[in-house]
C-alpha positions, 0 to 999 in steps of 0.5 A: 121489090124496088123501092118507090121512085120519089117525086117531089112537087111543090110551087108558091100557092095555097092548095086551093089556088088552081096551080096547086090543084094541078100539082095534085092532078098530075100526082093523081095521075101518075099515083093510078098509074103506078101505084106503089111504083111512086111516092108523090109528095107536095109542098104547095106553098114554099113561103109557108117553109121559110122560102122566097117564091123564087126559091122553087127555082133552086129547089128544083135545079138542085134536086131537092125538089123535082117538079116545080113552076115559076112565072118565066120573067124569073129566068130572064137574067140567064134566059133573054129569049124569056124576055120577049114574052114579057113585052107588054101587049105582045097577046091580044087574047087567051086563044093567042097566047095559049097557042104561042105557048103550045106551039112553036114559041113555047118549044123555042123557049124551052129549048132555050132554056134547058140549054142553059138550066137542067130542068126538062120543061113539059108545059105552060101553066098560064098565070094570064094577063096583069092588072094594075093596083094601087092604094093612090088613086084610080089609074085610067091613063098612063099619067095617073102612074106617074111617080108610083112606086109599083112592083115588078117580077125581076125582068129588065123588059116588065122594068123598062114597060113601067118606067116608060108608063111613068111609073117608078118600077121595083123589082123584088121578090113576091114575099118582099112585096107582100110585106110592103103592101102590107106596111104601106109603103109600095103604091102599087102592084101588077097582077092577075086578079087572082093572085092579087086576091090570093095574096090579100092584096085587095084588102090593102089596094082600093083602086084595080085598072084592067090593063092587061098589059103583060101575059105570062106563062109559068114553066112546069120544069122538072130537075132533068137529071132525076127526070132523064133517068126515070124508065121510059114509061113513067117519063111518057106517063109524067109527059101526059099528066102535064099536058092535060093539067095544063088543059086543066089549070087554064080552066081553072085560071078562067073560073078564078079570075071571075071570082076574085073579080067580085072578091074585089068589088065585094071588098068594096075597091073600084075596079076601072076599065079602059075605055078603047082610048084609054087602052090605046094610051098605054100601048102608045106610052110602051112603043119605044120598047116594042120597036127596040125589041124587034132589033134585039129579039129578031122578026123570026120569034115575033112569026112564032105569034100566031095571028089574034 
């Protein structure tokens, strides 16, 4: 009898985020499917290992791992097409965005990205829109972030974005930044409401403006080499899996961002929204930028932005 084909997943969450439920999901699926054919084995939260989260991204080039995800402004230094999706208010909406990243941008990306990278990229988890907290004061226009020192994922375009909002940006990995936040000494963080409460960021952060100013995807990639040399069917059957686990999580991110919304007003923290005139502050502060980014990134990736 042959012995099991191995398939290691792991991600940067505990099991109860829905990034982790997907993972199962998929494991689910493909443990029915083949039974003792494959041996599923997951390590939700690589940082309870030892590992910084950007780690899973060597795990699982180098085969240790072979399923992992990653928020894709993580791969800009050796993807730049990965930065066009890091412009801010580049997506209006959920329905916009998920229809980029399942469509004809999401395949260019891909392909830009196993170009230079061995995995094999089979969807978009969506880690959604970002907000900003802070331990200062409540922010409501782009000059109530001048000088804070503020995290970002380590993209040049999410950098140059909080410099020009009169923020002094950072980039550093997720681990650093939860120590800083935790020791007082980083102002300020962008996030979805459901990462910053499965970080317990809001323990430490009294004030949450809803900005919505970056949508990012997270790329389910696998190690291509072991995925390439599985028989034909389990390569249909993990292609599957993916699809729908996509469908699944994106339910699932929808769900989590109204609970941690009243775990923050439930910790007593003051959450601000933008007045449409408030809103519109910080898409004139980012200008310069988007205008730049038509030069550097061409007209033919903004035509793979559907309409609102």
């Amino acid at each position: 009898m042959a012995a099991p084909i191995k398939i290691r997943m792991g991600g940067y969450g505990p099991p109860s985020t829905g990034f982790s439920k997907s993972l199962k999901f998929i494991g689910d699926k493909l443990q029915a499917q083949f039974g003792d054919g494959v041996a599923i084995d997951y390590v939700f939260n690589i940082m309870d290992h030892g590992y910084k989260a950007e780690d899973i991204l060597t795990l699982v080039e180098n085969g240790e791992m072979t399923l992992g995800y990653q928020s894709s402004s993580y791969l800009t230094d050796r993807v730049p097409e990965l930065g066009f999706v890091d412009l801010p208010f580049l997506f209006a909406n959920n329905a916009q965005a998920r229809g980029a990243m399942d469509g004809a941008l999401g395949r260019h990306l891909a392909a830009k990205t196993e170009e230079r990278i061995g995995y094999r990229i089979l969807g978009w988890f969506e880690n959604g829109f970002r907000h900003i907290s802070n331990r200062l004061r409540p922010v409501h226009v782009p000059a109530d972030l001048k000088d804070m020192k503020i995290r970002v994922l380590p993209s040049d375009i999410q950098r140059r974005t909080f410099e020009l909002l009169g923020a002094v940006a950072m980039r550093m990995d997720l681990t650093e930044a939860i120590a800083m936040i935790k020791a007082g000494t980083l102002d300020a963080q962008e996030n979805p409401l459901a990462n910053t409460v499965t970080y317990g960021v809001h323990k430490f952060h009294k004030f949450h403006t809803l900005t919505s100013h970056f949508y990012i995807s997270r790329p389910i990639f696998l190690h291509r080499a072991s995925f390439d040399a599985w028989p034909d069917d389990l390569k249909r059957a993990m292609q599957a899996a993916v699809t729908e686990a996509v469908a699944f999580q994106r339910r699932l991110a929808v769900e989590e961002h109204e609970a941690s919304r009243n775990a923050i007003e439930e910790a007593g923290c003051e959450i601000v929204e933008l007045s449409a005139r408030e809103h519109a502050a910080f898409v004139d502060a980012v200008a310069p930028l988007l205008a730049d980014a038509r030069s550097m990134y061409g007209e033919a990736m903004f035509k793979m932005v559907p309409r609102a």
